[in-house]
C-alpha positions in Angstrom: 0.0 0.0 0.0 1.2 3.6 -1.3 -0.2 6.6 -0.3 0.0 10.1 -1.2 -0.8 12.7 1.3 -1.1 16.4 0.6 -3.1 19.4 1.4 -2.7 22.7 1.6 0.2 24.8 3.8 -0.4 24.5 7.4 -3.2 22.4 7.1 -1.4 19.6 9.2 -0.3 16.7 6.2 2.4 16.3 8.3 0.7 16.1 12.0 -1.7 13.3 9.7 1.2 11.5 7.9 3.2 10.9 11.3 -0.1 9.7 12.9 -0.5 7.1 9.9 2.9 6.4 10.1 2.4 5.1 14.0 0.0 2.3 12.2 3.0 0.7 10.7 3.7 2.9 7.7 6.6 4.1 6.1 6.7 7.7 6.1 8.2 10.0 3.1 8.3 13.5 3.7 8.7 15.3 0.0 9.8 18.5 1.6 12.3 17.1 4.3 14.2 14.9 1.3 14.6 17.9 -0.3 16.1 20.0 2.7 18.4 17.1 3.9 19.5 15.2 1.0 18.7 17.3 -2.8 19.4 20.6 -1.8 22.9 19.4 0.3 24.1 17.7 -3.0 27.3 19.0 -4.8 25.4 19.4 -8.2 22.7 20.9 -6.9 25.0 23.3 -4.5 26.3 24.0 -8.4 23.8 24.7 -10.2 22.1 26.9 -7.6 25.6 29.2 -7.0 25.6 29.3 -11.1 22.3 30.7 -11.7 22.3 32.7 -8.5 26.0 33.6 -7.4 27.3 33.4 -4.1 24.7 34.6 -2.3 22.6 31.9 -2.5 24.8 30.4 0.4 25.3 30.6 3.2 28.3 31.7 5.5 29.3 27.7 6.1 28.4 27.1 2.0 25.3 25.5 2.6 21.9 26.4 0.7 20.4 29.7 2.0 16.9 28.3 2.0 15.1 31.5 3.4 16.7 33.6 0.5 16.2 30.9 -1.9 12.0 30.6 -1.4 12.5 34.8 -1.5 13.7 34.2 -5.4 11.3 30.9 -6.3 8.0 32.6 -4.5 8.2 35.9 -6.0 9.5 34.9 -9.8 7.7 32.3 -11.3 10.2 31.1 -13.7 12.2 30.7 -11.3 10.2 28.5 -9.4 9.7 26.4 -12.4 13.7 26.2 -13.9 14.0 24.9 -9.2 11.2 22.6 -9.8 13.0 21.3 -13.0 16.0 20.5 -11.5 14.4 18.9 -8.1 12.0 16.9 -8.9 13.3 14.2 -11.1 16.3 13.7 -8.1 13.2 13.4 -5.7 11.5 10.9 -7.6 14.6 8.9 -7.4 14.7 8.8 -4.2 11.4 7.7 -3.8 11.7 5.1 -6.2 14.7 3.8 -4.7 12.7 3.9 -0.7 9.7 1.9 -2.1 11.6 -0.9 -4.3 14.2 -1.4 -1.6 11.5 -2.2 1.0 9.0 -4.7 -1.0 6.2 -5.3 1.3 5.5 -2.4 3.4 3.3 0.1 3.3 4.4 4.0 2.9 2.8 7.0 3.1 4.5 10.0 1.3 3.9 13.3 2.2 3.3 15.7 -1.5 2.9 19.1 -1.2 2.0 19.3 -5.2 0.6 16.0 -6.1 -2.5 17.1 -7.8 -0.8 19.9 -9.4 2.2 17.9 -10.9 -0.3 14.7 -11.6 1.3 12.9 -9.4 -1.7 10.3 -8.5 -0.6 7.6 -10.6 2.3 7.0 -7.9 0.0 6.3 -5.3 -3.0 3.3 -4.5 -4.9 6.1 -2.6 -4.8 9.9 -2.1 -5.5 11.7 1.0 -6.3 15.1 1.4 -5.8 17.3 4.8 -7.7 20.5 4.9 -8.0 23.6 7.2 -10.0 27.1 7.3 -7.7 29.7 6.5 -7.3 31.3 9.5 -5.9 28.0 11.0 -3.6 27.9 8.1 -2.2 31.5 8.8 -1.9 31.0 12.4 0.4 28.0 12.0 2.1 29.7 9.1 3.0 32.3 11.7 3.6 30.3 14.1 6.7 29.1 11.8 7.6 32.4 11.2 6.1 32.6 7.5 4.1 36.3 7.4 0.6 35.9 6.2 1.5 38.0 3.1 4.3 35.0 2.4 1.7 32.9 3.5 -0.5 34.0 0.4 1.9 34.0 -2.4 3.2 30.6 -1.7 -0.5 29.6 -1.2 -1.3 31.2 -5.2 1.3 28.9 -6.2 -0.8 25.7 -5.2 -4.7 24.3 -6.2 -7.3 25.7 -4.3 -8.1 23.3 -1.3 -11.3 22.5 -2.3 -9.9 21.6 -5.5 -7.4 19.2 -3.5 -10.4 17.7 -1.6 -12.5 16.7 -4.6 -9.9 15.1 -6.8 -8.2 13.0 -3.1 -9.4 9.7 -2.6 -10.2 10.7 1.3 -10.1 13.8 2.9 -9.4 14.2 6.7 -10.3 18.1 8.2 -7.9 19.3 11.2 -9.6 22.5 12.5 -10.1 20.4 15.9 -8.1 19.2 18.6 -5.1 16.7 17.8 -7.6 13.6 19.2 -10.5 14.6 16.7 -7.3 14.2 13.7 -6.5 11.1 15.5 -9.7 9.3 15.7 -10.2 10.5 11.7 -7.0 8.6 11.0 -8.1 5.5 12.6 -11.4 5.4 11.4 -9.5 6.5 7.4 -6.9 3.1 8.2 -10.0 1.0 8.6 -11.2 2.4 5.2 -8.0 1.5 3.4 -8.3 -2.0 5.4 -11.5 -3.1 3.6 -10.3 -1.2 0.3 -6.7 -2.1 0.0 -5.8 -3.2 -3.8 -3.1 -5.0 -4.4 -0.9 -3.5 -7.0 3.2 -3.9 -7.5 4.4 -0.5 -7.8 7.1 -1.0 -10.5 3.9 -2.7 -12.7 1.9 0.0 -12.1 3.5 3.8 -11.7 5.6 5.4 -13.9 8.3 7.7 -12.7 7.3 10.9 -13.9 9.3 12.6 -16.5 10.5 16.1 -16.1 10.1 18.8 -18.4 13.5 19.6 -20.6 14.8 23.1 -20.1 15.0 24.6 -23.1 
């Protein structure tokens, strides 16, 4: 069993995936990959400093993250050309996670599954909503201002569009026990629904889109 979680920023996918993860899953977090193991590679490290110059790192040569989303959430070319480059390593990765480990069960946390059509990878979708002003709290909470908030926000689906095209969709406006009792009651779902695919039979890594 393979599924792909998203939903939109500070909703809580993450809160959800770890609960799910406590009922014997495998848990993939998209945007954690990319922080500790794409955006720390040499050639990425490269192709960042070429396109950006030396500012794009920071005082111990690492990625300057912060300044980085600055660039990417306020040019959208620029977003694409990152998006270009990252993706295909992260669908490597998971790839390599999921054949490695034939038998379990994973859930993989996708910020932009339903906008990169990314369902194909997955046996199930799930989708973890919020109102908005639970999003923007949280947001701040991280230190991301609610104008941030916003433009990275534009960037994805509306959530409602998330919630019709997800398999399930789990709402986290209440207490952490209320998301807890939805993931139990969602794993006995998948129990009586689980299909029984091989994944290298029946996904396709997706292909990335050639720079021109």
């Amino acid at each position: 069993m393979i599924l792909g979680i998203t939903g939109g920023m500070g909703c809580g996918k993450t809160t959800a995936a770890k609960l799910i993860s406590e009922l014997g899953y495998e848990r993939l977090d998209s945007d954690g990959i990319i922080r500790s193991h794409i955006l720390t590679s040499e050639p990425i490290i490269h192709a960042l400093r070429q396109r950006y110059g030396d500012p794009i790192l920071d005082p111990n040569g690492a990625v300057d993250r912060a300044r980085l989303a600055g660039i990417i959430f306020s040019q959208a070319d620029e977003l694409e050309w990152l998006e270009r480059m990252l993706h295909p390593a992260l669908f490597a990765y998971w790839r390599t996670a999921i054949t490695s480990s034939p038998g379990r069960s994973w859930i993989v946390e996708v910020p932009l599954l339903f906008e990169k059509g990314l369902e194909n990878w997955f046996d199930f979708t799930l989708c973890v909503t919020s109102t908005p002003e639970q999003q923007f709290a949280r947001l701040e909470k991280r230190g991301i201002t609610r104008a941030q908030a916003e433009s990275r926000i534009s960037k994805q689906l509306p959530l409602a569009r998330k919630s019709d095209l997800a398999d399930f969709v789990l709402g986290n406006d209440g207490a952490l026990w209320f998301l807890k009792d939805q993931v139990s009651y969602f794993a006995e779902k998948l129990r009586l629904r689980t299909r029984s695919e091989a994944f290298l039979e029946t996904r396709t890594l997706p292909q990335p889109v050639n720079e021109s």
